[in-house]
FIMARRO-59556 format. One line per field, with one value per residue: residue number from 0; z, y, x of N, C-alpha, C in turn. Coordinates in steps of 0.02 Angstrom, whole numbers, plus 50000, padded with zeros to 5 digits. Each point is the difference from the previous one (the first is absolute). Layout:
N
num	c(NUM | ...)
n.z	c(Z | ...)
n.y	c(Y | ...)
n.x	c(X | ...)
ca.z	c(Z | ...)
ca.y	c(Y | ...)
ca.x	c(X | ...)
c.z	c(Z | ...)
c.y	c(Y | ...)
c.x	c(X | ...)
//
This chain:
191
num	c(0 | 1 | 2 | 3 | 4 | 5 | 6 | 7 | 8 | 9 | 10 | 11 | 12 | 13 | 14 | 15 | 16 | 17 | 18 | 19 | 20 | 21 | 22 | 23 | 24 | 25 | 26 | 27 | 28 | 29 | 30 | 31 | 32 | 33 | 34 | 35 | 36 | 37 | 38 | 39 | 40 | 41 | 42 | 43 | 44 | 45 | 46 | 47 | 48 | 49 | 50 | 51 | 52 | 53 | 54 | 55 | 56 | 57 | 58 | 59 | 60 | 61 | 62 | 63 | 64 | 65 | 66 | 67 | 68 | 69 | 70 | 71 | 72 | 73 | 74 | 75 | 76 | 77 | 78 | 79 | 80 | 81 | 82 | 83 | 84 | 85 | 86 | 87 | 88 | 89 | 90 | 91 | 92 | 93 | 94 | 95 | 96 | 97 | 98 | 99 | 100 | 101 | 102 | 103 | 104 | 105 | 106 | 107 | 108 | 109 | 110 | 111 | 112 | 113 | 114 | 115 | 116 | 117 | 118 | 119 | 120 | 121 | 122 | 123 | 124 | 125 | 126 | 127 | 128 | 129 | 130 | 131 | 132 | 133 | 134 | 135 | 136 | 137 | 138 | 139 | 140 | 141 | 142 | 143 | 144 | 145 | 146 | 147 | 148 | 149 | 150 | 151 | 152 | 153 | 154 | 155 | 156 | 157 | 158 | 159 | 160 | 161 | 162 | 163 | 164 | 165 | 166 | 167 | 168 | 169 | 170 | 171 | 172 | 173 | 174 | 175 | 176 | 177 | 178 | 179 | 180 | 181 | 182 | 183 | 184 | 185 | 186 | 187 | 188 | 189 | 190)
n.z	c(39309 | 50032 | 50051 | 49995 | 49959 | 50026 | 50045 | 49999 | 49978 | 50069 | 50030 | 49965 | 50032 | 50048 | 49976 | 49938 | 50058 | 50044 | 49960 | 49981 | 50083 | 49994 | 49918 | 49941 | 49985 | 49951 | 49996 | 50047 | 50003 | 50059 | 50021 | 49975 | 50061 | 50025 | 49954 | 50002 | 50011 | 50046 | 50002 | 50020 | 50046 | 49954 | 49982 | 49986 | 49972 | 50038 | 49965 | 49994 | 49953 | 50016 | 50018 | 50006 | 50022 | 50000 | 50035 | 50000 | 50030 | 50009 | 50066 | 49973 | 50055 | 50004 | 49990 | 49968 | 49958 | 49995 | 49984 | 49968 | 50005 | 49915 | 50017 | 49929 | 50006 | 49972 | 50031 | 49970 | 50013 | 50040 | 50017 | 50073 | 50058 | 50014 | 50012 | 49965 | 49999 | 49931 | 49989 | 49925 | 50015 | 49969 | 50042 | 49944 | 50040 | 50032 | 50048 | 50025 | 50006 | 50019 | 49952 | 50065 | 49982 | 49968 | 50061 | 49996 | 49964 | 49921 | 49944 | 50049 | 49937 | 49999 | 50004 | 50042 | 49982 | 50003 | 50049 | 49969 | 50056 | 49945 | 50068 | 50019 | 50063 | 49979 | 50005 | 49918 | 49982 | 50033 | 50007 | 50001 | 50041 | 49982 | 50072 | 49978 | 50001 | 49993 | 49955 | 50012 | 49967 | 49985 | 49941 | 50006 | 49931 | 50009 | 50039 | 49997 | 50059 | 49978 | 50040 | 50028 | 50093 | 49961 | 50006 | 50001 | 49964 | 49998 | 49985 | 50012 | 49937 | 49967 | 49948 | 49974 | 50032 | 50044 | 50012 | 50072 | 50024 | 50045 | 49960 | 50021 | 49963 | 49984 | 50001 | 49964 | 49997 | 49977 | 49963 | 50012 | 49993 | 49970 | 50038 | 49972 | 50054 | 50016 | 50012 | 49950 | 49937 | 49998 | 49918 | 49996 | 49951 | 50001 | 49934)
n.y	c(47678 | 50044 | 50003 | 49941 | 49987 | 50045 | 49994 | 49963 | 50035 | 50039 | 49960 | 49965 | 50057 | 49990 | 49934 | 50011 | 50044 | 49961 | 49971 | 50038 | 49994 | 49912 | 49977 | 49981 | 50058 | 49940 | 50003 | 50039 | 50041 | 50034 | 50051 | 50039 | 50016 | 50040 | 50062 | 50011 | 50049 | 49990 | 50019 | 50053 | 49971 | 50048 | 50034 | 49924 | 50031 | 49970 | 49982 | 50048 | 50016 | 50077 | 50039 | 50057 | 50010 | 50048 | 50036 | 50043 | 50034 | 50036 | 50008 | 50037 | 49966 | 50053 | 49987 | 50029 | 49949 | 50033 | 49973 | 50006 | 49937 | 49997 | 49929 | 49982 | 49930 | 50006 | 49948 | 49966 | 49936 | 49962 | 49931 | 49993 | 50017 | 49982 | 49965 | 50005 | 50055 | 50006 | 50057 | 50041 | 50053 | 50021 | 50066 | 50031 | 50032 | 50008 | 50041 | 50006 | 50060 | 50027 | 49974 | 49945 | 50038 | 50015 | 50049 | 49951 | 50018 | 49984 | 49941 | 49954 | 49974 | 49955 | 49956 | 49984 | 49982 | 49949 | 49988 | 49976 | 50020 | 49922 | 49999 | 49942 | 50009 | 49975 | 49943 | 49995 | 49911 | 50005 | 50056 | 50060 | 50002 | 50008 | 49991 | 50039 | 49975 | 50059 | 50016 | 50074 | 49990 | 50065 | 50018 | 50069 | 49983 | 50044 | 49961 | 49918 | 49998 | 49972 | 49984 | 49948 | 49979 | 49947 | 50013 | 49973 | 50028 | 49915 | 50036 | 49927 | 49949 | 49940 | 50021 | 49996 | 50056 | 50023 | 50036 | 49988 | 50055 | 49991 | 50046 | 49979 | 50078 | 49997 | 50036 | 49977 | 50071 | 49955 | 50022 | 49975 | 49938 | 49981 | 49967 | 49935 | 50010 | 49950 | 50026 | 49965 | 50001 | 49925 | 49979 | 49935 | 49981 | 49947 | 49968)
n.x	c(48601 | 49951 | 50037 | 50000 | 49928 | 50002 | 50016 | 49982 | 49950 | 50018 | 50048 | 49964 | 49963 | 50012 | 49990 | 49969 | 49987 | 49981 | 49948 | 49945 | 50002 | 49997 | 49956 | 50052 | 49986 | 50021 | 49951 | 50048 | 50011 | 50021 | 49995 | 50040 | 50040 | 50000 | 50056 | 49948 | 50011 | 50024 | 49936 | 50013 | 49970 | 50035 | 49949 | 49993 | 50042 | 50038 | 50006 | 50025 | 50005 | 50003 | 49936 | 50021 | 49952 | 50031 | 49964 | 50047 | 49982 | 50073 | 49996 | 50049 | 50040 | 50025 | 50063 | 49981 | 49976 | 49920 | 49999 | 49952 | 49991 | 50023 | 49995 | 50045 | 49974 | 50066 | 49958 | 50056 | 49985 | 50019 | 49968 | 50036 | 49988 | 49943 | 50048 | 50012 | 49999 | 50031 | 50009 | 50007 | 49997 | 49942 | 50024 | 49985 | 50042 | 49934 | 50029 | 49944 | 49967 | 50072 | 50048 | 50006 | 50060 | 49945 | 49987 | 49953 | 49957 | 50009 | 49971 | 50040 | 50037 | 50013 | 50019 | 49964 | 50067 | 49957 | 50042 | 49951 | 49984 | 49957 | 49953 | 49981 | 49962 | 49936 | 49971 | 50006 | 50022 | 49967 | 50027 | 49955 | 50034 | 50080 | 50029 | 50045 | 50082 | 50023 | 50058 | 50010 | 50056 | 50025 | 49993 | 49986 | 50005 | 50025 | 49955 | 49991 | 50016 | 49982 | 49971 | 49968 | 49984 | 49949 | 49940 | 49982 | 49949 | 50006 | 49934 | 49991 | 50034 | 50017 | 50021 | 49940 | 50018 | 49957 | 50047 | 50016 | 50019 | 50013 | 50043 | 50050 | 49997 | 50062 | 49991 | 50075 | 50013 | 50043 | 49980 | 49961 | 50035 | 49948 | 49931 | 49926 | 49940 | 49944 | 49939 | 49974 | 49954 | 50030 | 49978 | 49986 | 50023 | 49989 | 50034)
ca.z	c(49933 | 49929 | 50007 | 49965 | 49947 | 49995 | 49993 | 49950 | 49946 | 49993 | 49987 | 49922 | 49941 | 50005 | 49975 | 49919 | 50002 | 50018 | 49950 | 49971 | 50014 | 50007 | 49923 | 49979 | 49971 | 49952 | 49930 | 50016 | 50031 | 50054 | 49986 | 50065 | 50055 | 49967 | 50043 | 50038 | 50103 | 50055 | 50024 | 50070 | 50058 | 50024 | 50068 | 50054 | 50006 | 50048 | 49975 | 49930 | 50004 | 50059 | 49985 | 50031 | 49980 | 50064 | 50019 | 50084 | 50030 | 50089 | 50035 | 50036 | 50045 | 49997 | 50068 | 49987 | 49938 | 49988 | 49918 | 49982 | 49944 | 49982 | 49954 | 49966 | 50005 | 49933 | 50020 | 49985 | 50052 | 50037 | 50034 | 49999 | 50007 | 50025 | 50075 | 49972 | 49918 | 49994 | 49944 | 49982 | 49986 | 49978 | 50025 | 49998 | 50043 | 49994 | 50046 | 49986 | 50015 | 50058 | 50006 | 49988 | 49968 | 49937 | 50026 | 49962 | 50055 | 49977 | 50023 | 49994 | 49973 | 50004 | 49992 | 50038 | 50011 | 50066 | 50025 | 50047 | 50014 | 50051 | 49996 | 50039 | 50053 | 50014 | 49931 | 49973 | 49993 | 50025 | 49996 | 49951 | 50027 | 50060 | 50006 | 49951 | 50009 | 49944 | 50020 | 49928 | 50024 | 49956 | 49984 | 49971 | 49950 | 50010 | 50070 | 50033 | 50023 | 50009 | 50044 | 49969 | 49993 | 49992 | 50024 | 49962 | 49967 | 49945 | 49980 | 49920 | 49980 | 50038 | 49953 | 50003 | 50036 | 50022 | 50058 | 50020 | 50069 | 50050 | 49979 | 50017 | 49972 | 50017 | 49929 | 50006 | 49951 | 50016 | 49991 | 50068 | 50057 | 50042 | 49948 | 50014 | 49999 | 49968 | 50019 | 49954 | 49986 | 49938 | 49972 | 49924 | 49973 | 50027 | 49959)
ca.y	c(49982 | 50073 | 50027 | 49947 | 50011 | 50078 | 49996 | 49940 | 50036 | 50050 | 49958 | 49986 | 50049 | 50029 | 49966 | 50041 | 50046 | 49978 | 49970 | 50063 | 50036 | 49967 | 50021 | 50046 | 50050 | 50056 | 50027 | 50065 | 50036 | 50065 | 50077 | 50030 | 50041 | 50094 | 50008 | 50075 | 50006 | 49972 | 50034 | 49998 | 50044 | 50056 | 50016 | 49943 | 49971 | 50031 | 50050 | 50033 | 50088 | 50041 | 50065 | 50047 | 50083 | 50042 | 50078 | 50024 | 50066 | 50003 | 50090 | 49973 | 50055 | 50013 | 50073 | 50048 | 50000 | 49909 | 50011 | 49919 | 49965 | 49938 | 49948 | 49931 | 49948 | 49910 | 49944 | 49933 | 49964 | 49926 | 49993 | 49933 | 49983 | 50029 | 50044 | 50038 | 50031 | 50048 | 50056 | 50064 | 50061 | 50063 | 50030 | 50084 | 50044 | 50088 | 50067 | 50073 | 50056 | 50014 | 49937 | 50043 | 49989 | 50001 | 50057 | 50032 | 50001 | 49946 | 49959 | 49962 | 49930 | 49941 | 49931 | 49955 | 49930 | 49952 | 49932 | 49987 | 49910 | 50023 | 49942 | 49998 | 49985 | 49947 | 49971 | 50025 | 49924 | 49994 | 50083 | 50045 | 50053 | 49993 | 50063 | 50018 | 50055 | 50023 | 50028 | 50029 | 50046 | 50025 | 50034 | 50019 | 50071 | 50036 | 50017 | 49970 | 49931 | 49985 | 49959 | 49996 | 49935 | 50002 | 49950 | 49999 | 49943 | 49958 | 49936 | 49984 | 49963 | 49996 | 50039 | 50063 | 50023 | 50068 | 50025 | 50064 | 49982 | 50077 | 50003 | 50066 | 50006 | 50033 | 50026 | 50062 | 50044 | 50015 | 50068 | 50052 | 49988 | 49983 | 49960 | 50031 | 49945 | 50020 | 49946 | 50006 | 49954 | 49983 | 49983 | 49982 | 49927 | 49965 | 49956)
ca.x	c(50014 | 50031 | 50070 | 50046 | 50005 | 49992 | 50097 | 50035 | 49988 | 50032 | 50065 | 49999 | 50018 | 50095 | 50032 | 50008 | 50018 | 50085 | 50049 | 50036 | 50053 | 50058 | 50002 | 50036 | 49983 | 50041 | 49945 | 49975 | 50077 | 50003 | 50018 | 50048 | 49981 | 49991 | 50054 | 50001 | 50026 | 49972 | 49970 | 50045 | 49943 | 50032 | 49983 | 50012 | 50063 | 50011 | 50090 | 49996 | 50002 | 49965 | 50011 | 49967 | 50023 | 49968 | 49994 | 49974 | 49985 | 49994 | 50014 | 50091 | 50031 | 50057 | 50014 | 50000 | 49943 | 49979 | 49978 | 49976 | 50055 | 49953 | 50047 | 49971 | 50057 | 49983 | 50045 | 50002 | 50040 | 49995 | 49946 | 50020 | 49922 | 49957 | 50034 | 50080 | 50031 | 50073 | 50001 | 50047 | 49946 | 50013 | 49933 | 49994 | 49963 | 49992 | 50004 | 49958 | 50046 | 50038 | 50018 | 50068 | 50053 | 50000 | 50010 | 49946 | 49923 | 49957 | 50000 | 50054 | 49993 | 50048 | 50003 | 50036 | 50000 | 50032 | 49978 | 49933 | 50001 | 49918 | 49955 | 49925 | 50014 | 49969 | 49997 | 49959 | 49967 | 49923 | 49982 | 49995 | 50008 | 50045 | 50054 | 50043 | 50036 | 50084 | 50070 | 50033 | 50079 | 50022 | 50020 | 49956 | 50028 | 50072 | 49995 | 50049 | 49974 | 49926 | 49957 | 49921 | 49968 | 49941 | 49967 | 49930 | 49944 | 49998 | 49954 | 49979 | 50015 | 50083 | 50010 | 49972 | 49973 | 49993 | 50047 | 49978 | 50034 | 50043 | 50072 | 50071 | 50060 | 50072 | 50045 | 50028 | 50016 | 50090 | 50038 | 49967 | 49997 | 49952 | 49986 | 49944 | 49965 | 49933 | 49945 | 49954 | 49956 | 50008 | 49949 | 50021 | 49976 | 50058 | 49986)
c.z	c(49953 | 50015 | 49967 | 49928 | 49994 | 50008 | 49910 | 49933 | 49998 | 49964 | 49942 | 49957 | 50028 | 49973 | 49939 | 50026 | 50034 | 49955 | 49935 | 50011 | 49989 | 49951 | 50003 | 49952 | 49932 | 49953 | 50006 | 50024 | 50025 | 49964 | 50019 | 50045 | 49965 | 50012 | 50013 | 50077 | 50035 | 50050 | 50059 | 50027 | 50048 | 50084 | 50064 | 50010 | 50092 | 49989 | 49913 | 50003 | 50014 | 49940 | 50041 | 49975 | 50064 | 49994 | 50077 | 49994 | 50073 | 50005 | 50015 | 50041 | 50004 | 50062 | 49979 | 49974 | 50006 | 49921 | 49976 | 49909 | 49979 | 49970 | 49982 | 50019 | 49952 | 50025 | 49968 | 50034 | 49978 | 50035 | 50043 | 50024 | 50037 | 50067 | 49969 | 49901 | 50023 | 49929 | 50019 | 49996 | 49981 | 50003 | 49972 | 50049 | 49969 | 50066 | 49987 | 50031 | 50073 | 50018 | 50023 | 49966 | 49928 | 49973 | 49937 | 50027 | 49959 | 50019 | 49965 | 49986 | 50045 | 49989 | 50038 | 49971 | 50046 | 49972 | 50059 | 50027 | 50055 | 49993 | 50035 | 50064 | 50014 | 49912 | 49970 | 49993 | 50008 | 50010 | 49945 | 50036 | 50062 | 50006 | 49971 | 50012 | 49935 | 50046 | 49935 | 50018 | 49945 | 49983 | 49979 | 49947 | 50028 | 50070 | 50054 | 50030 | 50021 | 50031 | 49992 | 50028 | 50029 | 50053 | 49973 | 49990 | 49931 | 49954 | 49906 | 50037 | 50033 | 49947 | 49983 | 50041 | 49992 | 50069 | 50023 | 50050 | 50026 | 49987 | 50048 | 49970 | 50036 | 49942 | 50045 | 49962 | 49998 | 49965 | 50044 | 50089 | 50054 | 50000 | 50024 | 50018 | 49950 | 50013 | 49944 | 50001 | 49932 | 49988 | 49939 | 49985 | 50002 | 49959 | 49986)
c.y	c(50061 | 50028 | 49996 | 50020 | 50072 | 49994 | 49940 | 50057 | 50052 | 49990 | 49994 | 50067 | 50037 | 49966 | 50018 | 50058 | 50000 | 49965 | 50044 | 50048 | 49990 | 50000 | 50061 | 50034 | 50023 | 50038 | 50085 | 50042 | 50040 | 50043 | 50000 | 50019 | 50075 | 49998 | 50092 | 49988 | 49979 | 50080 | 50037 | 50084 | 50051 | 50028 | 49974 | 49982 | 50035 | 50034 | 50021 | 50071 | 50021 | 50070 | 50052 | 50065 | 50035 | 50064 | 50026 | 50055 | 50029 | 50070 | 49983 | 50092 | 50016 | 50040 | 50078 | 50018 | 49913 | 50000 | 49930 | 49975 | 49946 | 49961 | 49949 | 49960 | 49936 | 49966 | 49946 | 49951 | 49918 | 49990 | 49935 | 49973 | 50064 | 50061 | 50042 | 50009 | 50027 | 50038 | 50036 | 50061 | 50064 | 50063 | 50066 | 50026 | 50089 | 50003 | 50057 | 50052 | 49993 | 49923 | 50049 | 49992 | 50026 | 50088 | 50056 | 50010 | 49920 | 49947 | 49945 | 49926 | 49973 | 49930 | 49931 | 49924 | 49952 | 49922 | 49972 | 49913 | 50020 | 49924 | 49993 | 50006 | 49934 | 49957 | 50032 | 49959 | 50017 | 50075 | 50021 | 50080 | 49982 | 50077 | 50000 | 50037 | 50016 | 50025 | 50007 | 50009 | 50010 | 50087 | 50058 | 50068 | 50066 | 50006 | 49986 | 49902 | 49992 | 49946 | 49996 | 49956 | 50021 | 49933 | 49988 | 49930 | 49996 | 49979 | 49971 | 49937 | 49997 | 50014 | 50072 | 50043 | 50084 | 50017 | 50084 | 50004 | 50091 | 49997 | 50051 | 49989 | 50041 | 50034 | 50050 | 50041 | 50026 | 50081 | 50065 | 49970 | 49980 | 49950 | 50029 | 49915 | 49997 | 49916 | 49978 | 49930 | 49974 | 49961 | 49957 | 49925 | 49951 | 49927 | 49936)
c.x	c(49998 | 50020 | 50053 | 50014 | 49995 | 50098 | 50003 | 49978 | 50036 | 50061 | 49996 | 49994 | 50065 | 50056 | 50025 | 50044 | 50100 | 50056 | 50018 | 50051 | 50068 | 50034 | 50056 | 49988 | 50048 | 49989 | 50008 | 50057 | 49968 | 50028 | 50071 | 49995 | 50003 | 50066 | 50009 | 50023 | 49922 | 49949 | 50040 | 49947 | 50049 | 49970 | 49997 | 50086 | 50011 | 50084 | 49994 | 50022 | 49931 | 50005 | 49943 | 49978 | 49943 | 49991 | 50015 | 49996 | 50011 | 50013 | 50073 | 49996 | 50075 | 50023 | 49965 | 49917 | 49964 | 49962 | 49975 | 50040 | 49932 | 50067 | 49956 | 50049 | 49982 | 50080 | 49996 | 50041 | 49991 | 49968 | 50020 | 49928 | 49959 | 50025 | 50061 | 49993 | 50042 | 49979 | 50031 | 49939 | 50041 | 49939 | 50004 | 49953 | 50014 | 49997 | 49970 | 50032 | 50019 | 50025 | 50094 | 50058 | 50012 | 50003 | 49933 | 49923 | 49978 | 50022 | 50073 | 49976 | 50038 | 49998 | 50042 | 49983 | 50029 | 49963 | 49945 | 49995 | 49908 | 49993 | 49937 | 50018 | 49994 | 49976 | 49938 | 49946 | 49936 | 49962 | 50000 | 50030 | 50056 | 50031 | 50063 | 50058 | 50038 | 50044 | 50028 | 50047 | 50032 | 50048 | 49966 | 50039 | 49961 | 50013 | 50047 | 49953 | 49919 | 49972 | 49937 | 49958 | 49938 | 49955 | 49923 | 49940 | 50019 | 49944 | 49994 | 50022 | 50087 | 50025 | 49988 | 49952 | 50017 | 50045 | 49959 | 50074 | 50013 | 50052 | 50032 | 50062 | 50062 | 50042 | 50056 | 50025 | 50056 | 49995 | 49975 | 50035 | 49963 | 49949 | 49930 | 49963 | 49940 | 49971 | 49938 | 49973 | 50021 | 49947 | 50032 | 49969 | 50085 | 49972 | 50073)
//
């Protein structure tokens, strides 16, 4: 029996309360909804634009002379997903002394631009740290055709992160006739 009446009392004070619910409310108006945009969590997008920027530093060999080179690289691109970008880059490089073609002891600018295509090896989803390839192909002022593929560590976020990788480059030097390799260490942030 007090069971009973422990359920029959309960019931009775839910009762006021259900039937309030039911009551129509006109005494009061809502807000508008807001009409600003809608929040949008950039870094979580899995497609968007892409940007880069990098450092390398390598030893290039030539037929003749090996001489070390520093380049910057600022890439901007597309992002379809996690496995494939597409960007455009642009790299001032310096050639330290005995760069060939340029028929001097200092040091030779140039500027290659190309087209870069990178992605993950594997997914980023659940890591803080995947393996990483590029492929540069391009053009390099005043030189001639330029090559560039890279392999490397990814770590951060699937957005933003830190790139490390082993680069080899190909440059050739149409006015000398000739071209030069080089092996380095690129370094950059990738957002």
């Amino acid at each position: 029996m007090r069971k009973f009446l422990l359920a029959f009392s309960f019931a009775l004070m839910l009762l006021p309360a259900t039937l309030m619910g039911q009551a129509k409310h006109s005494g009061y108006t809502l807000p508008d909804e807001p009409k600003r945009a809608k929040y949008i969590d950039f870094p979580s997008l899995d497609q968007g634009l892409w940007f880069a920027a990098q450092a390398t530093g390598a030893m290039a060999f030539g037929q003749s002379a090996s001489f070390p080179i520093a380049q910057v690289d600022l890439i901007g691109g597309y992002r379809f997903n996690e496995f494939i970008k597409l960007g455009l880059g642009i790299s001032p490089r310096l050639a330290l002394a005995g760069a060939p073609g340029y028929g001097f002891s200092g040091g030779a600018v140039s500027l290659p631009v190309y087209l870069d295509v990178r992605g993950n090896v594997i997914s980023q989803e659940s890591r803080m740290s995947v393996p990483w390839w590029s492929v540069d192909l391009g053009y390099s002022i005043p030189e001639g055709f330029y090559a560039s593929p890279t392999v490397g560590v990814r770590v951060g976020g699937p957005r933003n992160n830190f790139i490390a990788g082993v680069t080899y480059i190909f440059q050739s030097v149409a006015a000398a006739n000739t071209s030069y390799h080089a092996v380095g260490l690129r370094l950059g942030y990738e957002f």
